[in-house]
N, C-alpha and C positions, 0 to 999 in steps of 0.2 A: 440625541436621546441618551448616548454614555453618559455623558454628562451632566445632565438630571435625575442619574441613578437607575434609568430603566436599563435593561438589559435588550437590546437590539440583534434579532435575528434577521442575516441578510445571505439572500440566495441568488443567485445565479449562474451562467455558466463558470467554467471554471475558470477559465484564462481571465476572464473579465474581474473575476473573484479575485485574481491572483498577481496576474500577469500586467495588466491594466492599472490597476488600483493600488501595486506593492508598495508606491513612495508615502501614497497615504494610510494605509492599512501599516505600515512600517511606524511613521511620525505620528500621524494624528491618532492611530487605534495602541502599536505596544509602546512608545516611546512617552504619549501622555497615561500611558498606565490606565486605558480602558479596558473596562467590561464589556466584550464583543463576540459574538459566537457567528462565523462566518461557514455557508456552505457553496460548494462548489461540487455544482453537476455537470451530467454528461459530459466526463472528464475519459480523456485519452483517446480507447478506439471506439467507445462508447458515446461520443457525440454524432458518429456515422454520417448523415447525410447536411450535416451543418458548415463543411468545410474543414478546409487543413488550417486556415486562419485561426477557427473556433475550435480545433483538437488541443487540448492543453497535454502534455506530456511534461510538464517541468513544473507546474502544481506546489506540488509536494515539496520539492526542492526551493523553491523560492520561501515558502512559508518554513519550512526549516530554519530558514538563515536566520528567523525575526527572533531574539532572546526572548526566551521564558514561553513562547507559543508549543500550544498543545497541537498536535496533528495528527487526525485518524484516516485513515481511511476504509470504507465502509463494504463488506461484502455480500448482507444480506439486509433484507426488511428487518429484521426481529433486529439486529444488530442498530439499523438509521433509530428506530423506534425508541430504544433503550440512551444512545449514545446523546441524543437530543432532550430526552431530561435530564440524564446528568452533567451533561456541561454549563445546565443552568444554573446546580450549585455551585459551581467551581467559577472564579475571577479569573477573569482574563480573556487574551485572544486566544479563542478554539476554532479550526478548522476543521471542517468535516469533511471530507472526499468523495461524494457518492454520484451512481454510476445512471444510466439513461434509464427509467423505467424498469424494467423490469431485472429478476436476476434468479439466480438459483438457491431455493433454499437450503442452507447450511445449518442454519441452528431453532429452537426448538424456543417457544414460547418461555419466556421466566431466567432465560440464559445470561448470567450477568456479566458485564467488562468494564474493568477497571482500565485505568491509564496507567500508561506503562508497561502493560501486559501483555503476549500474546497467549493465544489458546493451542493447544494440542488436539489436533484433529485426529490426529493418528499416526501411529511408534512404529518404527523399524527398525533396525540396527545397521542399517548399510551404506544410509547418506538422510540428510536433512533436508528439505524442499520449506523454504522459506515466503511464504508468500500473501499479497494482500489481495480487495477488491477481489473484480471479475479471476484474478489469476488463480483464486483460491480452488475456486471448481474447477479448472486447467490444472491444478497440480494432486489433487484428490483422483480427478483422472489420470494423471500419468503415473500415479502410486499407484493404480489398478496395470495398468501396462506395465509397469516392473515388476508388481509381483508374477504378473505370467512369465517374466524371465530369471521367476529366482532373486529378484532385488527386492529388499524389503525397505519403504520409506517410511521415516516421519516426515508430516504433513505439520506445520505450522501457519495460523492466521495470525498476521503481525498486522492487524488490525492497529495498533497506535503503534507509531512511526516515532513522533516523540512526544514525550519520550518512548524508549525505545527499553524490551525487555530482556537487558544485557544477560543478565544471568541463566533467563532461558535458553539463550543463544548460544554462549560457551556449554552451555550443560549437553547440550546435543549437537552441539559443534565435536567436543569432547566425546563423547560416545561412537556418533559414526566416522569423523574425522574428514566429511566432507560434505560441502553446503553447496545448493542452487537456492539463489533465489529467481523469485520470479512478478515480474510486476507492470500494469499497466501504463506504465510513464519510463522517461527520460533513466538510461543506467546513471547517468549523473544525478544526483542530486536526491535521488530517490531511496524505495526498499534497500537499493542492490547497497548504495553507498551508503547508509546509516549501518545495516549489516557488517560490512568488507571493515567498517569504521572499529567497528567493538572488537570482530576478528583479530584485528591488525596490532592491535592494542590489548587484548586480553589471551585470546587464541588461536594464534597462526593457521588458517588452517585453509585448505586447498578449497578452491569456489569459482562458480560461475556464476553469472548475470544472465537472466534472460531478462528484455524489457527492449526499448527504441532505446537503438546507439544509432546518431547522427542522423538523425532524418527529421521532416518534417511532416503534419498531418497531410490528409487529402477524406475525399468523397468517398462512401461505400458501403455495407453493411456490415457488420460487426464480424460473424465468421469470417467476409473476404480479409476484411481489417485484422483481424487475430493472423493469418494465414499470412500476408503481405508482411508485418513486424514481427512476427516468428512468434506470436505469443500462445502457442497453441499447446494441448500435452506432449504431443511425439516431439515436441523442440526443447520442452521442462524434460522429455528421455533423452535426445542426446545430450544434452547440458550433463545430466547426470551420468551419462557414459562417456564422458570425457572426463567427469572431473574423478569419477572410479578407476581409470585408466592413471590418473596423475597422484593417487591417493596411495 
């Protein structure tokens, strides 16, 4: 269909999207220089009762690798809504990231995002909380949990992964002096390591990873699954009271 100049939307789960299909999605989609807009759902802890087979946690990472590929990933309706006609004007391989059904709204009808960007959900001066997808309402709540301790967080949606909004990054990297992220996929490959990446190279700067280090999926409901890989807010608080502690 790229090749007759339609522009081709393809969905499925994630791993299948990603995992499955990388050597051709790599060769036959960015290497022959297609126009493809690829989605991958029920992605991480969000595929619940699908299997650990079907939990993708490396998503993101994998599509990262492919040159010139755009990558979002997605933490509200209004957000899928909006991100799905604009990838239409834009050439190339887009990846979209979105989550099982249903999710929590974050943003307000008419809300725009650019690639490239994240959004600013909310400013503190005390540490940075960096985060995508599902994690985003996990780290909005543990910015409510810190403030009952006196910690005041910004809250970032790094909704596009890549590219990535470097400048945001260092800018409030700089101001609190200390970053969590937080993300529903693999610390390799993912939020943590696009982040750690800009850090590393632009502003040193003290940080933690929440997300799946070394494991693989399994069976379950989403809360148990959040609770089981630690991706819950009281674990986005100790992330930040460790990295306050090192800061």
């Amino acid at each position: 269909m790229a090749l007759t100049g339609k522009i081709p939307y393809l969905h499925t789960f994630a791993q299948f999207a990603t995992r499955r299909a990388f050597d051709q999605l790599f060769v036959s989609g960015a290497y022959a220089r297609l126009n493809i807009k690829i989605l991958g759902s029920d992605s991480g802890v969000t595929a619940e009762h699908n299997g650990g087979t079907h939990m993708a946690f490396e998503d993101l990472g994998l599509v990262r690798l492919i040159p010139n590929a755009h990558v979002f990933e997605v933490s509200d309706s209004t957000m899928l809504s909006y991100l799905l006609r604009k990838v239409e004007k834009e050439y190339g391989i887009h990846y979209i990231r979105t989550i099982r059904k249903n999710a929590v709204k974050i943003y307000d009808e008419g809300e725009v995002f650019e690639s490239g960007k994240g959004k600013v959900l909310r400013e503190g001066g005390d540490v940075t909380i960096i985060a995508s997808g599902i994690m985003v309402a996990e780290a909005l709540r543990a910015a409510d949990l810190l403030q009952n301790q006196g910690v005041q967080a910004t809250v970032i949606d790094m909704y596009s992964i890549k590219p990535i909004d470097k400048d945001l990054i260092v800018k409030y990297a700089k101001q609190t002096k200390a970053v969590v992220t937080a993300e529903n996929h693999n610390v390799i490959g993912g939020l943590g390591s696009a982040v750690a990446e800009v850090l590393s190279e632009h502003c040193p700067t003290r940080m933690k990873r929440i997300g799946v280090k070394e494991q693989f999926g399994q069976v379950g409901k989403v809360e148990y699954l959040k609770e089981f890989y630690q991706l819950t807010a009281k674990d986005i608080v100790g992330a930040v009271e460790e990295v306050l502690v090192l800061r």
